[in-house]
N, C-alpha and C positions, 0 to 999 in steps of 0.2 A: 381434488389435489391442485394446488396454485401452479402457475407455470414455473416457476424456479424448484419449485420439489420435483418437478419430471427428470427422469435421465436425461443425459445427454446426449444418449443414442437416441431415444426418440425427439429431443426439440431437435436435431440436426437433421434427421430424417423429413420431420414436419415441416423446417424451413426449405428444403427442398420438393418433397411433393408437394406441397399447399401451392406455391409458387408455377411447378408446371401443373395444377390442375388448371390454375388459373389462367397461365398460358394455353390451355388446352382450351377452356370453355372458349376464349376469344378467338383460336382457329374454327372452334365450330362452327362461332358466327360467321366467318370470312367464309366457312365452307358451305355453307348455307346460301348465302348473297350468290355465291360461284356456282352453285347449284340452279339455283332459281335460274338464276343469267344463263347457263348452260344450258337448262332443259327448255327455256323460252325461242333459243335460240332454235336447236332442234326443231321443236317443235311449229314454230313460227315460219320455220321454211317450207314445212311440206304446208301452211295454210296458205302461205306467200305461191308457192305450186297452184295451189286448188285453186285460188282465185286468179291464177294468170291464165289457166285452165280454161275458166269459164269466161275469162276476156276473151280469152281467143276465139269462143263460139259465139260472141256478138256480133250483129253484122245490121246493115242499114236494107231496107227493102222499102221502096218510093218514101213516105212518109213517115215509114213507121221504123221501131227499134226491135230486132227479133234477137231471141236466147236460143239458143238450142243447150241446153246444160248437159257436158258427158257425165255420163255415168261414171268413167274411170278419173274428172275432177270429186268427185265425193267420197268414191271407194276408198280414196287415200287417205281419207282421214277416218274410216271406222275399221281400222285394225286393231284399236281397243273398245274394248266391247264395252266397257263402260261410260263410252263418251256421246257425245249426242252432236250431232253436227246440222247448221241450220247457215243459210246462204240470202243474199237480197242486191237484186240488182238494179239501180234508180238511174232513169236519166236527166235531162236538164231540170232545173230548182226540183234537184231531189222528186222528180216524179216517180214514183214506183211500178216498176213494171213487171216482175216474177222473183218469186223467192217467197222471204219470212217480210210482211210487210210492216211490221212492229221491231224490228230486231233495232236496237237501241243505237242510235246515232254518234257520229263522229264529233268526239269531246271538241268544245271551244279551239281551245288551246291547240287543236292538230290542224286546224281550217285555215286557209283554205286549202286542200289539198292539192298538191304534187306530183308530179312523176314519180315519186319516191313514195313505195310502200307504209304505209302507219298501221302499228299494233296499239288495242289497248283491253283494258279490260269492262266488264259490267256486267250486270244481275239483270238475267233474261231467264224468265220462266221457271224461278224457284233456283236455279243452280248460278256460278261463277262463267260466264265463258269471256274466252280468249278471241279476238274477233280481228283480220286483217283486213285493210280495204287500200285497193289500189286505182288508180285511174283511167280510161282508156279514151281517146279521143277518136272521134269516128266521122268522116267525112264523105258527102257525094254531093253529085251535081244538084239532088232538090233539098239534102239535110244535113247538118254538120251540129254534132250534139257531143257532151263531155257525159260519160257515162259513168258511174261506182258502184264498184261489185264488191259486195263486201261478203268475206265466207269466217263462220261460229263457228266455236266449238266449246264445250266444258274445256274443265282443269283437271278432272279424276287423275287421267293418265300421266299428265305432265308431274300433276303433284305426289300421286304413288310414286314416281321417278327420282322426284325431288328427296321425298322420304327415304328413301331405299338409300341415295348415296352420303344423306347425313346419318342413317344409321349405320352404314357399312363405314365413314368417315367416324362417326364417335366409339362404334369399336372397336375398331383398332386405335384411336385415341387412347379410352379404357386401357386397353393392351398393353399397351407403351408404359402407360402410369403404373398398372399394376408390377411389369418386368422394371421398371426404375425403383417402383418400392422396395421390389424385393432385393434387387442388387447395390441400394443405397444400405438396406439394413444389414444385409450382410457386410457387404463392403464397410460401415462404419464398424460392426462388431469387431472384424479383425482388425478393423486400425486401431479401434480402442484396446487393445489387447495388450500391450503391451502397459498402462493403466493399470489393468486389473493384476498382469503380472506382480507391478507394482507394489498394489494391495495387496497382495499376499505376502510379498516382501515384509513390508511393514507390519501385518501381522505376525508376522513370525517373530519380529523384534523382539527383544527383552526388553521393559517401563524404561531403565535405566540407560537404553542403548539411544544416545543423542549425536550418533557419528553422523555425517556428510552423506545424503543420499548416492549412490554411487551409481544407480541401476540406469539403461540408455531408455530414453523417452524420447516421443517423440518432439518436434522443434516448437510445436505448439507449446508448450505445455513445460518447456525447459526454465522461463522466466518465473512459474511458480513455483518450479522447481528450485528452485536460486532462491528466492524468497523463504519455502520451506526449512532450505537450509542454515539461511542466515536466523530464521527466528530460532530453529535448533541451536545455534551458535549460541547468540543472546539468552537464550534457555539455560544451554549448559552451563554457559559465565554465572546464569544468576544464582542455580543452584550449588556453584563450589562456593563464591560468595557467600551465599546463606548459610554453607555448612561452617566454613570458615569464621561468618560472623558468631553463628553459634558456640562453638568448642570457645572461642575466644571469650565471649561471653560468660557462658559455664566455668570457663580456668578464673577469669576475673572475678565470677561471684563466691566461686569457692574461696578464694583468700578473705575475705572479711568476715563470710558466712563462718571458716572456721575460727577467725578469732575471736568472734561472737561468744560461738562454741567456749573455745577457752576462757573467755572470761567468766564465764556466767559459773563455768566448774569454779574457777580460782575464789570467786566470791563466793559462792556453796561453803568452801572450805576455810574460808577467814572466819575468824573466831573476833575480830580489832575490826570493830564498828568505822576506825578511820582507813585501815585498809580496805575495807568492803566499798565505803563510799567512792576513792581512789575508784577501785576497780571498775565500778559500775557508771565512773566517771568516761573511764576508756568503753567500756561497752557500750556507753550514748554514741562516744563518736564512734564508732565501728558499725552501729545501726544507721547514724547519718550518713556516712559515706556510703552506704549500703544502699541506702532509699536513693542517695543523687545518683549513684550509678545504675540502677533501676530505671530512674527518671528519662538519663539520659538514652540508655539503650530503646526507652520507649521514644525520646523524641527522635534516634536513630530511625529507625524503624518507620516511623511514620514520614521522616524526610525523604526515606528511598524511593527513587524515582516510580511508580506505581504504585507504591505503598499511600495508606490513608486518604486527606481530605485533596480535593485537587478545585479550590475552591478558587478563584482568580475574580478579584474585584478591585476596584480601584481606592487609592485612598494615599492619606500625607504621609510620607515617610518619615518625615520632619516635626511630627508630630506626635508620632509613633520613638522616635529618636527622646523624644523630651520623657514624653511617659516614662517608658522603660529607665531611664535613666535617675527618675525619680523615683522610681519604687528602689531601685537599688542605692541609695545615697543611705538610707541605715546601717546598707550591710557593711560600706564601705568608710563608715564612722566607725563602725567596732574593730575594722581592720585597719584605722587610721590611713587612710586614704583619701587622697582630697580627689573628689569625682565630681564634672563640670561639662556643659553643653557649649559645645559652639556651633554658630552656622546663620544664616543669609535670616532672614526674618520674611520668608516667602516660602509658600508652603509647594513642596515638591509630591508630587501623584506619579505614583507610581503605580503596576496592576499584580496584582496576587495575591496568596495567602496572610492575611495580617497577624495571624496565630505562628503561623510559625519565621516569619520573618521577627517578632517579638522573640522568640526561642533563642535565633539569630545573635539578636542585640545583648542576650541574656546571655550565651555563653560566652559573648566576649568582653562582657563587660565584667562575668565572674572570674573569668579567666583573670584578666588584671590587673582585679582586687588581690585573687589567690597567689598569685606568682610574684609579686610587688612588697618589697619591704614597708614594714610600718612609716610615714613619712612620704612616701612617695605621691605623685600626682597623675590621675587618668581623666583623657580627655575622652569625651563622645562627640565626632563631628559630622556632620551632613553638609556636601555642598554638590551643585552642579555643575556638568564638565560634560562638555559634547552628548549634549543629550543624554547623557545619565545622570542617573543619583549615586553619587560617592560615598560611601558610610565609611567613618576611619572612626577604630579605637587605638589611641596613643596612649602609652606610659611610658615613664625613665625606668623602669625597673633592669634587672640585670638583664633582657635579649635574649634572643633566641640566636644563636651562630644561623650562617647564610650557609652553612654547610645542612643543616638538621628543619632547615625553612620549609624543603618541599614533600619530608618523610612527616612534619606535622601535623599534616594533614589526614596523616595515616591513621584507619583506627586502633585504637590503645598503644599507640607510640606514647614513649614518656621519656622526656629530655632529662638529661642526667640532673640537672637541675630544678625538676620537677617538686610539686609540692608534692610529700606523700602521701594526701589524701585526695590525689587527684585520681582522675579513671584515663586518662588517655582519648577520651571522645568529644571535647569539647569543638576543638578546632576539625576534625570529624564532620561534625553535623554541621556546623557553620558550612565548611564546603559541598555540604551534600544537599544542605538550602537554599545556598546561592546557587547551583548548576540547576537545581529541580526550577527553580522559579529565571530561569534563562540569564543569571550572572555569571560571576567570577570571582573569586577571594585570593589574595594575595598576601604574604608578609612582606613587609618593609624593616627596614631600620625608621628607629625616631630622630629626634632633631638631635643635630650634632652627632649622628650616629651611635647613638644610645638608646636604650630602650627599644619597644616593638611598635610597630605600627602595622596595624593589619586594617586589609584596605578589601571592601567588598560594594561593586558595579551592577547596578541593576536599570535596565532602561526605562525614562520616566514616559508617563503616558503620555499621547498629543496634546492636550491640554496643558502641560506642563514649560 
């Protein structure tokens, strides 16, 4: 299981235990060091004892260096029965006079010796020992000699010691971590609690219930909450919308669909080869208007912001302007319509869909054509203006009122002056392409306040 699949009770838990194990192991070490140091210490005073013990039973006699070693400087150190205790006392250049005459000398680095006691360690006789040596100065009228008494012993005892208080120190350590596991997971369970209440909430919903979460959570956990509700919101928008688009939809295709219908009866029923043709003449166009309204609801459709290709490349707008405009100069010969490009002679880049900013160009230049008496003239222009690409389609035809400018946008609004074989969605998807693709669309009045001009802003690339 990857770490993002894990609950949340347990990564919260896991980032708090893992974190004090780790702080735990690193006490150990400190307790360890503080151990060692603490039982050295111990331990090194009763050797520091023994050997001051057995300075004090040196003594000078004419020539010579005499020991008398007490019994009760050694007894002190074998109160553990596992240790081995071994002693050597040298006088001037390290002459050896009674003890362990091999017992391993005083490191470099401590020499020359001091008044001040020196501990170290080394491997004497198969074991570890611990070895203190102190100095004693001795003086008479025929001898005056610097004498070192140095007194051994193993580590068994110190280090069983040592042992014993890092295990008494790591379990209760243990302890600790275990009593934080267990009241970290609890204590997360009931925090998360109210979450889970949550979930049950929401499962109890109905599909169709897209109301504002209402339930108290905690502060964490509020701003997904907000989020939640706001995509609920935009959800619910989108499916009155969709229902809306549909019935409208369905009411639009029933009308031609039915007069389809009745034509196709009324010709059944004509007997007059030139009535039937008539009729079947209106049945063409009642299929046509059928298929563009079709068309359009698809290029609807695939305009809505989520909806279809979300394809964004760069390319000439300007060039796309000409195309478009020249596939459509047939149509707008048979509708006598004089249709013409203007614009800069420098190609504008702009980034986005080119299929359907083409769609764009296409319902407004059919629009135009359609709404525009025989006679009339339609410009297609592109020019630049603060960093956009401006697309204007002008004609003098009779206008759109400044009052009916900003319901045209609306889908299947149809101005009382509408063609009637139009659908109401052309100026629709124009505005539903310019927003999808980050513009703007706008109606104007034309020159001299005549005619329409509709005006749609898109930002040109850098390059541009």
């Amino acid at each position: 299981m990857s770490w993002r699949n894990k609950s949340l009770r347990r990564r919260l838990a896991l980032w708090v235990i893992i974190p004090l194990a780790i702080v735990s192991a690193f006490m150990l070490m400190d307790v360890r060091d503080s151990s060692r140091k603490a039982a050295n210490e111990a331990y090194d005073r009763v050797l520091l004892g023994s050997a001051l013990a057995i300075a004090e039973r040196v003594a000078i006699e004419g020539n010579k260096i005499l020991v008398d070693v007490p019994y009760v400087a050694l007894e002190m150190l074998t109160s553990a029965a596992q240790d081995r205790v071994f002693y050597q006392v040298s006088g001037p250049s390290a002459k050896f006079i009674t003890g362990y005459a091999d017992l391993p000398a005083i490191p470099r680095h401590l020499t020359p010796l001091r008044s001040d006691p020196v501990f170290y360690e080394a491997h004497y006789k198969g074991a570890t020992v611990r070895i203190g040596a102190v100095v004693r100065v001795l003086s008479s009228p025929k001898l005056s000699a610097r004498v070192v008494i140095k007194v051994a012993e193993t580590v068994e005892a110190r280090n069983a010691l040592i042992s014993e208080l890092i295990t008494g120190a790591a379990l209760r350590q243990a302890l600790l971590i275990l009593v934080a596991a267990i009241i970290v997971w609890v204590g997360l369970g009931r925090g998360l609690k109210p979450l889970t209440r949550l979930e049950e909430a929401l499962n109890r919903r109905n599909p169709a219930d897209l109301h504002p979460i209402q339930h108290e959570v905690p502060y964490e956990v509020r701003n997904l909450i907000g989020a939640i509700n706001h995509l609920m919101e935009r959800l619910s928008n989108s499916i009155e919308a969709m229902q809306r688009f549909t019935a409208n939809a369905a009411h639009q295709l029933r009308t031609p669909l039915a007069a389809i219908k009745t034509q196709t009866e009324v010709a059944l029923r004509h007997q007059d080869p030139d009535e039937t043709q008539k009729t079947l003449s209106h049945l063409h166009d009642s299929a046509e208007q059928t298929t563009r309204l079709i068309n359009q609801l698809m290029s609807l459709a695939r305009a809505t912001p989520g909806e279809g290709s979300l394809i964004q490349e760069d390319f000439d707008i300007r060039q796309l302007c000409i195309d478009v405009t020249k596939t459509m100069v047939p149509t707008a010969i048979e509708a006598g319509i004089d249709l013409g490009f203007e614009g800069e002679d420098i190609p504008l880049h702009i980034t986005g869909d080119p299929t359907l900013f083409e769609e764009l160009l296409r319902n407004l230049t059919h629009n135009a054509i359609s709404y525009c008496p025989s006679g009339s003239h339609t410009s297609v222009r592109v020019r630049k203006q603060n960093g956009a690409a401006v697309i204007e389609v002008e004609d003098n035809g009779p206008g759109i009122p400044e009052s009916e400018r900003e319901a045209a946008f609306e889908r299947f609004h149809r101005l009382p002056s509408s063609n009637p074989s139009g659908c109401g969605l052309g100026l629709s998807i124009v505005q539903e392409i310019a927003r999808q693709q980050g513009g703007d669309a706008k109606i104007l009045s034309g020159k001299d306040n005549s005619g329409t001009l509709v005006q749609v802003s898109v930002a040109l690339s850098p390059q541009s």
